[in-house]
N, C-alpha and C positions, 0 to 999 in steps of 0.2 A: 540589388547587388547582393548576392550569395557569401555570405564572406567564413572562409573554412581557417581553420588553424594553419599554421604555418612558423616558421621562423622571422621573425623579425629584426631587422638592421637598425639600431639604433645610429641617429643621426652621427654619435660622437663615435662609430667604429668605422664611418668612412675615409674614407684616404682621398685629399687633394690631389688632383691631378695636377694644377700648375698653380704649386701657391707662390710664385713669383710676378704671374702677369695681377695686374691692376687692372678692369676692365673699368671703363670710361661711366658705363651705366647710366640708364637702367638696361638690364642686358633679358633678355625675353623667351630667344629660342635654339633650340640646341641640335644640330643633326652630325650621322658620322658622313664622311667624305669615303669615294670609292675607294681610296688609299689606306684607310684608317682614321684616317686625322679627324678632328671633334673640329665643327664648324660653330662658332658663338654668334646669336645678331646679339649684339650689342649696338643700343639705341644710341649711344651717347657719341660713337666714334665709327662703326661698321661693321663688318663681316670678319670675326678675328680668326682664324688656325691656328689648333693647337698640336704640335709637334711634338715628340718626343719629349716634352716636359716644357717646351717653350711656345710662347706665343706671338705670334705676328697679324699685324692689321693686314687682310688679305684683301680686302678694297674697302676704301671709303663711303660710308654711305649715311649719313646719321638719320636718322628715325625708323631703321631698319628693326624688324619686329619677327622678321620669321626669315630663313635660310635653307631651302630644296637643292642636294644638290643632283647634277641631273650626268653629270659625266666628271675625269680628273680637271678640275681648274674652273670647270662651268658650272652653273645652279641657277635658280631662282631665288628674288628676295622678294620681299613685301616690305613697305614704308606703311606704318599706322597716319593716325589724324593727325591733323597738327597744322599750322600755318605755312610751315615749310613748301616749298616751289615740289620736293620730291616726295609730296607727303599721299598715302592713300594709291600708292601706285605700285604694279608687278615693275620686276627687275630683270633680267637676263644677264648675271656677271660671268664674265668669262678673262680670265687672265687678271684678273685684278680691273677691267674694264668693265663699269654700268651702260647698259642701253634699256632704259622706259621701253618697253611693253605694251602696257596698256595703264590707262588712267581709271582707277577702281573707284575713286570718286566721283568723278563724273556721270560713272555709270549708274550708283547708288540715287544721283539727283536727278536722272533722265527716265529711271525705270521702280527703282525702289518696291524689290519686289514684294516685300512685305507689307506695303501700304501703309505703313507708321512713317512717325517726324523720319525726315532723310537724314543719314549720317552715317557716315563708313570710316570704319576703322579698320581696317584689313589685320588680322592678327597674325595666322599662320598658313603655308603654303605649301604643296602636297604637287611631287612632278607624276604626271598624268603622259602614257605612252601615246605616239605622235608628236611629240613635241609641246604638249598641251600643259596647263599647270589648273592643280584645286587651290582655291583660295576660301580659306572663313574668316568672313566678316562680320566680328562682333557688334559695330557699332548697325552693320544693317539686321543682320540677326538670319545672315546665309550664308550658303555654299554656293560659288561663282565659279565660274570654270573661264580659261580663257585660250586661246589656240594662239599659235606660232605666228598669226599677222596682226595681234590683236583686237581678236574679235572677242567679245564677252558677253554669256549668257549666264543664265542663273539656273543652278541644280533643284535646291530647293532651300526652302525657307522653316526656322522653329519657331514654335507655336510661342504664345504665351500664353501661361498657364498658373490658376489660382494660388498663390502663395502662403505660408507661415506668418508672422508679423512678431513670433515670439522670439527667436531670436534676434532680431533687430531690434526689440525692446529692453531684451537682458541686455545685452554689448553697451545699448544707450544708456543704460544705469535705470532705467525707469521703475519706478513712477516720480524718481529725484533725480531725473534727467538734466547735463546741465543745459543752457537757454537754447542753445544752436540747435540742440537735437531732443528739443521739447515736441515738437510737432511727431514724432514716432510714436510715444506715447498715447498719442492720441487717435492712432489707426486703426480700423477693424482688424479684428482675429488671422481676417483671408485677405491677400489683394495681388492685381495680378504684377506676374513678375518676366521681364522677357527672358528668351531662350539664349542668347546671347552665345554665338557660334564661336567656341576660343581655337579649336584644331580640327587640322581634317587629316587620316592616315588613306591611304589604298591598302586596304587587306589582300591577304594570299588569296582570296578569290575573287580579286577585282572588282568588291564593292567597295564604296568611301565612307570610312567611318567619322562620323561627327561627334566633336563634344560639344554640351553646353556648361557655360557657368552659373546659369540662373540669377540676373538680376536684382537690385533692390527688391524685395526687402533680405537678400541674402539668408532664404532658409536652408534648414541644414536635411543633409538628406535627398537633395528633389535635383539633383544633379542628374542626364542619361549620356548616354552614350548611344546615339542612332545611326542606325544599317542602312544606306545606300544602293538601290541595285545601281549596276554599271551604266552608264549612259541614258543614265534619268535627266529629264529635263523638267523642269517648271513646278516639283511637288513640292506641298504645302503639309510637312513633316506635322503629323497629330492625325489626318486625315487619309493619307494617300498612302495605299498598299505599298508603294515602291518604298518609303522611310519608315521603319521599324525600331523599334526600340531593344536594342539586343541586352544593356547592360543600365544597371538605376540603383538608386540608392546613393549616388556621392557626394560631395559637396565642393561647389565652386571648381570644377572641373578645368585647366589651364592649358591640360597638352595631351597627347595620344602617340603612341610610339610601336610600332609594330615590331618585334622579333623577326630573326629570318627562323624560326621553328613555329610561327604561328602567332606569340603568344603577345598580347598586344597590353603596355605600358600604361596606365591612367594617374594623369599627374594631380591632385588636388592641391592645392594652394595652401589651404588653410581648411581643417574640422571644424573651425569654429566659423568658417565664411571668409570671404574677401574683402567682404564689410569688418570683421575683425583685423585684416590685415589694415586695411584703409582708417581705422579708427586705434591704430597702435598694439593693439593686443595679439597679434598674430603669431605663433610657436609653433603650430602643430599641422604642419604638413605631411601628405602623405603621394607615397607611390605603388600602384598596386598592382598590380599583375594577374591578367584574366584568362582564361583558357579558353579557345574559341568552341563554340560547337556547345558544350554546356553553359559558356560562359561564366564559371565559379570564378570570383575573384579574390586575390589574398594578399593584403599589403606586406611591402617587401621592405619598406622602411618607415619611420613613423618619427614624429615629432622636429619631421627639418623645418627649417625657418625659411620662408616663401619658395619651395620650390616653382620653378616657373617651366620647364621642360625637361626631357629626359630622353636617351637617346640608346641603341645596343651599337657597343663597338664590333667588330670586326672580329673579334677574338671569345665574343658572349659577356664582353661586360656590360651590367647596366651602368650610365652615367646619368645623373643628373644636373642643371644647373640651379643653383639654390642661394639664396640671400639678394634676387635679381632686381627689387626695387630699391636696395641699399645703394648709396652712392658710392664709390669702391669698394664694395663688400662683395659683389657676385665672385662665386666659385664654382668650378666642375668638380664634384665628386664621383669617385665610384663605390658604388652598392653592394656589386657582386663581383 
Protein backbone atom coordinates (compact mmCIF):
# COMPACT_ATOMS: atom_id res chain seq x y z
CA UNK A 1 0.00 0.00 0.00
CA UNK A 2 1.59 3.33 -1.49
CA UNK A 3 0.54 5.73 1.03
CA UNK A 4 1.05 9.61 -0.20
CA UNK A 5 0.36 12.84 1.81
CA UNK A 6 -2.86 13.97 2.04
CA UNK A 7 -5.18 15.84 4.60
CA UNK A 8 -6.24 13.96 7.42
CA UNK A 9 -9.63 13.91 9.48
CA UNK A 10 -9.05 13.60 12.80
CA UNK A 11 -11.61 11.33 14.63
CA UNK A 12 -12.76 14.41 17.02
CA UNK A 13 -13.74 16.80 13.77
CA UNK A 14 -16.43 14.24 12.61
CA UNK A 15 -19.91 15.12 12.99
CA UNK A 16 -22.62 12.49 14.29
CA UNK A 17 -25.09 11.67 12.16
CA UNK A 18 -27.73 10.37 14.65
CA UNK A 19 -26.49 11.06 18.08
CA UNK A 20 -29.94 10.14 19.29
CA UNK A 21 -30.60 6.55 18.23
CA UNK A 22 -28.91 3.88 20.64
CA UNK A 23 -28.04 1.01 18.65
CA UNK A 24 -28.69 -2.25 20.37
CA UNK A 25 -25.00 -3.67 19.30
CA UNK A 26 -22.65 -4.99 18.21
CA UNK A 27 -23.48 -3.20 15.19
CA UNK A 28 -21.07 -4.41 12.11
CA UNK A 29 -22.10 -3.01 8.70
CA UNK A 30 -23.01 0.06 7.10
CA UNK A 31 -24.47 0.68 3.47
CA UNK A 32 -26.44 3.83 1.63
CA UNK A 33 -30.05 2.83 0.48
CA UNK A 34 -31.05 3.86 -3.19
CA UNK A 35 -32.94 6.88 -1.32
CA UNK A 36 -30.11 8.15 0.52
CA UNK A 37 -30.79 6.70 3.68
CA UNK A 38 -27.57 4.82 5.73
CA UNK A 39 -28.54 1.24 6.24
CA UNK A 40 -26.93 -0.15 9.93
CA UNK A 41 -26.71 -4.32 10.61
CA UNK A 42 -26.73 -3.96 13.89
CA UNK A 43 -26.33 -7.47 15.52
CA UNK A 44 -28.02 -6.90 18.51
CA UNK A 45 -31.62 -5.79 17.15
CA UNK A 46 -31.54 -5.63 13.00
CA UNK A 47 -31.48 -3.72 10.10
CA UNK A 48 -31.72 -0.05 11.45
CA UNK A 49 -32.50 3.30 8.61
CA UNK A 50 -31.23 6.16 9.31
CA UNK A 51 -33.43 9.25 8.21
CA UNK A 52 -32.88 12.52 8.21
CA UNK A 53 -31.43 12.53 11.63
CA UNK A 54 -33.65 9.79 12.96
CA UNK A 55 -33.51 6.16 13.14
CA UNK A 56 -35.76 3.29 12.86
CA UNK A 57 -35.66 -0.56 13.07
CA UNK A 58 -36.30 -1.38 9.46
CA UNK A 59 -36.69 -5.20 10.10
CA UNK A 60 -35.87 -7.40 12.79
CA UNK A 61 -33.10 -9.59 12.43
CA UNK A 62 -30.56 -10.14 15.34
CA UNK A 63 -27.17 -11.66 14.37
CA UNK A 64 -27.27 -9.67 11.32
CA UNK A 65 -23.69 -8.69 10.13
CA UNK A 66 -23.76 -7.16 6.90
CA UNK A 67 -26.86 -5.16 4.71
CA UNK A 68 -26.85 -5.12 0.38
CA UNK A 69 -29.19 -3.15 -0.50
CA UNK A 70 -30.42 -4.30 -3.98
CA UNK A 71 -33.58 -1.74 -4.81
CA UNK A 72 -35.97 0.97 -2.43
CA UNK A 73 -37.11 -1.22 0.65
CA UNK A 74 -35.30 -4.55 -0.50
CA UNK A 75 -31.58 -5.78 0.18
CA UNK A 76 -29.69 -8.64 1.17
CA UNK A 77 -28.46 -9.51 4.73
CA UNK A 78 -26.04 -11.88 6.14
CA UNK A 79 -26.55 -13.58 9.97
CA UNK A 80 -22.84 -14.41 11.29
CA UNK A 81 -22.01 -17.74 13.58
CA UNK A 82 -23.74 -18.22 16.41
CA UNK A 83 -26.21 -20.80 17.84
CA UNK A 84 -29.18 -18.83 16.78
CA UNK A 85 -31.89 -20.96 14.27
CA UNK A 86 -31.06 -17.51 11.81
CA UNK A 87 -27.42 -17.84 12.23
CA UNK A 88 -24.84 -18.20 9.12
CA UNK A 89 -27.46 -17.64 6.61
CA UNK A 90 -28.26 -15.00 3.18
CA UNK A 91 -31.46 -12.78 3.70
CA UNK A 92 -33.66 -11.20 1.09
CA UNK A 93 -35.69 -8.20 3.12
CA UNK A 94 -37.96 -6.59 1.47
CA UNK A 95 -40.52 -4.30 3.13
CA UNK A 96 -39.44 -4.79 6.47
CA UNK A 97 -40.06 -8.79 5.54
CA UNK A 98 -37.04 -11.70 5.95
CA UNK A 99 -37.15 -14.69 3.60
CA UNK A 100 -33.84 -17.29 4.11
CA UNK A 101 -32.13 -17.68 0.93
CA UNK A 102 -29.86 -19.89 1.45
CA UNK A 103 -28.12 -21.59 4.55
CA UNK A 104 -24.31 -20.41 4.39
CA UNK A 105 -23.50 -22.89 7.04
CA UNK A 106 -24.46 -25.69 5.66
CA UNK A 107 -22.66 -25.07 2.82
CA UNK A 108 -19.36 -24.34 4.65
CA UNK A 109 -19.97 -28.13 6.31
CA UNK A 110 -20.95 -29.96 2.95
CA UNK A 111 -18.09 -28.36 0.67
CA UNK A 112 -15.67 -26.23 2.83
CA UNK A 113 -13.81 -24.98 0.13
CA UNK A 114 -10.70 -24.27 1.84
CA UNK A 115 -10.02 -27.67 3.26
CA UNK A 116 -9.42 -26.21 6.97
CA UNK A 117 -11.60 -27.07 10.30
CA UNK A 118 -15.40 -26.02 8.96
CA UNK A 119 -16.76 -22.83 10.20
CA UNK A 120 -18.67 -20.07 8.60
CA UNK A 121 -19.21 -17.02 9.69
CA UNK A 122 -20.71 -14.92 6.84
CA UNK A 123 -19.41 -11.27 7.55
CA UNK A 124 -20.37 -9.09 4.50
CA UNK A 125 -22.59 -9.18 1.47
CA UNK A 126 -22.12 -7.60 -2.01
CA UNK A 127 -25.59 -7.45 -4.53
CA UNK A 128 -24.23 -9.15 -7.61
CA UNK A 129 -26.48 -8.39 -11.15
CA UNK A 130 -29.15 -11.20 -11.96
CA UNK A 131 -30.34 -11.29 -8.72
CA UNK A 132 -27.30 -12.92 -7.30
CA UNK A 133 -25.54 -11.82 -3.98
CA UNK A 134 -21.34 -11.99 -2.93
CA UNK A 135 -21.03 -13.15 0.37
CA UNK A 136 -17.21 -13.24 2.59
CA UNK A 137 -17.06 -15.57 4.79
CA UNK A 138 -14.54 -15.03 7.54
CA UNK A 139 -14.84 -17.91 9.52
CA UNK A 140 -14.49 -20.25 6.01
CA UNK A 141 -11.84 -17.91 4.66
CA UNK A 142 -14.06 -17.13 1.07
CA UNK A 143 -16.01 -15.56 -1.31
CA UNK A 144 -19.40 -17.54 -2.03
CA UNK A 145 -21.65 -16.37 -4.51
CA UNK A 146 -25.31 -17.46 -4.26
CA UNK A 147 -28.25 -16.90 -7.12
CA UNK A 148 -31.98 -16.05 -6.59
CA UNK A 149 -33.24 -19.95 -5.96
CA UNK A 150 -30.55 -20.63 -3.66
CA UNK A 151 -28.10 -22.15 -5.07
CA UNK A 152 -24.37 -21.57 -3.61
CA UNK A 153 -21.08 -21.95 -5.03
CA UNK A 154 -17.73 -20.69 -4.07
CA UNK A 155 -15.64 -17.85 -6.06
CA UNK A 156 -12.70 -18.42 -4.33
CA UNK A 157 -10.71 -18.86 -1.34
CA UNK A 158 -7.44 -16.88 0.75
CA UNK A 159 -4.52 -18.42 1.23
CA UNK A 160 -2.81 -18.58 4.59
CA UNK A 161 0.16 -17.16 4.59
CA UNK A 162 3.46 -16.86 7.04
CA UNK A 163 2.93 -14.48 9.83
CA UNK A 164 4.78 -11.89 12.38
CA UNK A 165 4.51 -13.11 16.00
CA UNK A 166 6.02 -9.57 17.15
CA UNK A 167 3.26 -7.87 17.50
CA UNK A 168 1.09 -10.40 19.35
CA UNK A 169 4.09 -10.61 21.77
CA UNK A 170 4.35 -6.75 22.39
CA UNK A 171 0.26 -6.43 23.02
CA UNK A 172 0.77 -9.66 25.36
CA UNK A 173 3.21 -7.77 27.48
CA UNK A 174 6.03 -10.31 26.87
CA UNK A 175 8.35 -11.67 28.14
CA UNK A 176 6.12 -10.67 31.54
CA UNK A 177 3.26 -11.88 29.85
CA UNK A 178 0.43 -12.31 32.31
CA UNK A 179 -0.52 -16.43 32.68
CA UNK A 180 -3.54 -16.54 29.96
CA UNK A 181 -1.25 -15.26 27.37
CA UNK A 182 1.93 -16.82 28.34
CA UNK A 183 1.85 -19.38 25.69
CA UNK A 184 2.48 -16.25 22.85
CA UNK A 185 5.69 -15.78 24.27
CA UNK A 186 6.60 -18.63 23.62
CA UNK A 187 6.02 -18.90 19.54
CA UNK A 188 8.37 -18.77 16.63
CA UNK A 189 9.29 -15.39 14.86
CA UNK A 190 6.86 -16.72 11.80
CA UNK A 191 3.57 -18.79 12.00
CA UNK A 192 0.94 -19.23 9.69
CA UNK A 193 -1.85 -16.80 9.89
CA UNK A 194 -5.48 -17.20 7.83
CA UNK A 195 -6.74 -14.85 5.33
CA UNK A 196 -9.79 -14.34 6.87
CA UNK A 197 -12.40 -12.79 4.03
CA UNK A 198 -14.01 -9.65 6.27
CA UNK A 199 -15.76 -7.74 2.63
CA UNK A 200 -16.43 -8.01 -0.59
CA UNK A 201 -17.11 -4.69 -2.97
CA UNK A 202 -18.06 -5.20 -7.01
CA UNK A 203 -15.96 -2.46 -8.65
CA UNK A 204 -16.76 -0.16 -11.62
CA UNK A 205 -15.31 -2.83 -13.75
CA UNK A 206 -17.21 -5.68 -12.47
CA UNK A 207 -14.42 -7.47 -10.62
CA UNK A 208 -15.03 -8.27 -6.71
CA UNK A 209 -12.84 -6.95 -4.44
CA UNK A 210 -11.90 -8.81 -1.27
CA UNK A 211 -10.47 -7.97 1.93
CA UNK A 212 -8.67 -9.75 4.44
CA UNK A 213 -8.15 -9.39 8.10
CA UNK A 214 -5.22 -11.61 8.66
CA UNK A 215 -5.72 -13.90 11.60
CA UNK A 216 -3.97 -14.64 14.85
CA UNK A 217 -1.14 -13.84 15.32
CA UNK A 218 -2.51 -10.28 14.18
CA UNK A 219 0.61 -8.83 12.29
CA UNK A 220 0.69 -5.37 11.43
CA UNK A 221 1.08 -4.52 7.94
CA UNK A 222 0.22 -8.04 5.99
CA UNK A 223 -3.43 -6.91 5.36
CA UNK A 224 -4.36 -7.17 1.05
CA UNK A 225 -6.94 -6.27 -0.82
CA UNK A 226 -7.51 -8.90 -3.88
CA UNK A 227 -8.85 -8.48 -7.60
CA UNK A 228 -11.51 -10.76 -8.62
CA UNK A 229 -12.04 -11.20 -12.33
CA UNK A 230 -15.92 -11.36 -12.94
CA UNK A 231 -17.38 -14.68 -12.92
CA UNK A 232 -14.57 -16.61 -11.45
CA UNK A 233 -15.33 -19.86 -10.12
CA UNK A 234 -13.34 -22.18 -7.73
CA UNK A 235 -9.84 -20.04 -7.36
CA UNK A 236 -7.53 -20.62 -4.75
CA UNK A 237 -6.46 -16.66 -4.23
CA UNK A 238 -2.09 -16.90 -3.85
CA UNK A 239 -2.20 -19.23 -6.85
CA UNK A 240 -4.72 -18.49 -9.50
CA UNK A 241 -4.23 -15.89 -12.21
CA UNK A 242 -7.87 -14.86 -11.89
CA UNK A 243 -7.18 -13.38 -7.86
CA UNK A 244 -4.60 -10.62 -7.75
CA UNK A 245 -3.49 -8.70 -5.26
CA UNK A 246 -4.25 -5.05 -6.26
CA UNK A 247 -3.63 -3.23 -2.71
CA UNK A 248 -1.31 -4.52 0.73
CA UNK A 249 0.37 -3.10 3.27
CA UNK A 250 -2.88 -2.74 5.98
CA UNK A 251 -3.69 -4.01 8.94
CA UNK A 252 -6.74 -6.06 10.14
CA UNK A 253 -8.72 -4.85 7.14
CA UNK A 254 -12.93 -4.97 8.20
CA UNK A 255 -14.80 -3.31 5.22
CA UNK A 256 -14.41 -2.11 1.45
CA UNK A 257 -16.60 0.56 0.05
CA UNK A 258 -16.64 1.56 -3.42
CA UNK A 259 -17.37 5.39 -4.54
CA UNK A 260 -19.57 6.13 -7.47
CA UNK A 261 -16.20 7.94 -9.00
CA UNK A 262 -14.08 4.87 -8.62
CA UNK A 263 -12.40 5.41 -5.70
CA UNK A 264 -12.81 2.49 -3.29
CA UNK A 265 -12.97 2.94 0.79
CA UNK A 266 -10.58 0.48 3.15
CA UNK A 267 -11.71 0.23 6.63
CA UNK A 268 -8.94 -0.85 9.14
CA UNK A 269 -10.09 -1.61 12.65
CA UNK A 270 -7.25 -1.03 14.37
CA UNK A 271 -3.05 -0.11 13.40
CA UNK A 272 -2.33 -1.80 16.12
CA UNK A 273 -4.48 -5.22 15.00
CA UNK A 274 -7.73 -6.69 16.08
CA UNK A 275 -5.95 -8.61 18.50
CA UNK A 276 -5.33 -5.05 20.18
CA UNK A 277 -8.95 -4.44 19.82
CA UNK A 278 -9.76 -7.90 21.26
CA UNK A 279 -7.23 -7.53 24.18
CA UNK A 280 -8.48 -3.81 25.16
CA UNK A 281 -5.98 -1.43 23.78
CA UNK A 282 -7.52 -0.56 20.60
CA UNK A 283 -7.66 3.64 19.59
CA UNK A 284 -6.38 3.95 16.25
CA UNK A 285 -8.38 3.05 13.47
CA UNK A 286 -8.24 4.10 10.13
CA UNK A 287 -9.99 4.72 6.74
CA UNK A 288 -8.38 5.16 3.57
CA UNK A 289 -9.06 5.81 0.36
CA UNK A 290 -7.31 4.39 -2.83
CA UNK A 291 -7.36 5.35 -6.24
CA UNK A 292 -8.04 2.66 -8.76
CA UNK A 293 -5.72 2.09 -11.63
CA UNK A 294 -2.50 3.11 -9.73
CA UNK A 295 -3.89 2.04 -6.55
CA UNK A 296 -2.19 4.92 -4.29
CA UNK A 297 -3.82 4.91 -1.05
CA UNK A 298 -4.22 7.83 1.54
CA UNK A 299 -5.99 7.77 4.90
CA UNK A 300 -8.68 10.02 5.12
CA UNK A 301 -9.17 9.70 8.90
CA UNK A 302 -7.04 8.19 11.57
CA UNK A 303 -7.21 7.37 15.18
CA UNK A 304 -11.23 6.28 15.41
CA UNK A 305 -12.02 3.93 17.87
CA UNK A 306 -13.20 0.36 16.14
CA UNK A 307 -14.26 1.42 13.02
CA UNK A 308 -16.15 -1.37 11.66
CA UNK A 309 -17.60 -0.13 7.96
CA UNK A 310 -17.83 2.74 6.01
CA UNK A 311 -20.11 3.72 3.25
CA UNK A 312 -20.46 7.08 0.23
CA UNK A 313 -23.80 8.84 0.81
CA UNK A 314 -25.56 9.92 -2.22
CA UNK A 315 -24.45 13.35 -2.02
CA UNK A 316 -20.33 12.30 -1.76
CA UNK A 317 -20.19 11.89 1.86
CA UNK A 318 -17.89 9.56 3.39
CA UNK A 319 -19.67 7.74 6.42
CA UNK A 320 -18.38 5.67 8.78
CA UNK A 321 -19.68 3.44 11.53
CA UNK A 322 -17.27 3.48 14.51
CA UNK A 323 -17.27 2.33 18.33
CA UNK A 324 -19.22 -0.99 16.74
CA UNK A 325 -18.14 -3.66 19.46
CA UNK A 326 -19.20 -1.15 22.36
CA UNK A 327 -22.34 -2.00 23.69
CA UNK A 328 -24.53 1.27 23.08
CA UNK A 329 -21.74 3.03 21.88
CA UNK A 330 -21.95 2.47 17.95
CA UNK A 331 -22.24 5.69 15.92
CA UNK A 332 -22.32 6.86 12.14
CA UNK A 333 -20.08 9.63 11.46
CA UNK A 334 -19.19 11.64 8.53
CA UNK A 335 -15.57 12.24 7.31
CA UNK A 336 -16.11 14.41 4.45
Amino acid sequence: MALTGGLLIPAASAQASVPSYEFASPAFGLATAPDGSLLVADAGAGIVELRNGVGTLAAPLPGVTDVAPIGRGDMFAVTGGGEDASARKLFRVSGGATREIADLGAFEAAVNPDGEEIDSNPYDVAALGGGKALVADAGANALLVVDQQGNVDWVATLPDELASTANAKQLAGCPAAPPEFAFVCTLPEMIPAQGVATSVAVGPDGAYYVSELKGFPGPIGASKVWRVEPGTRHAECGTSPACTVVADGFTSIVDLAFAPNGTLYVVEIDEASFLAVELGSGTSGTVNACSPGSWTCTPVATGLSMPMAATVGKDGTVYALTQGLLPGAAKVIALS
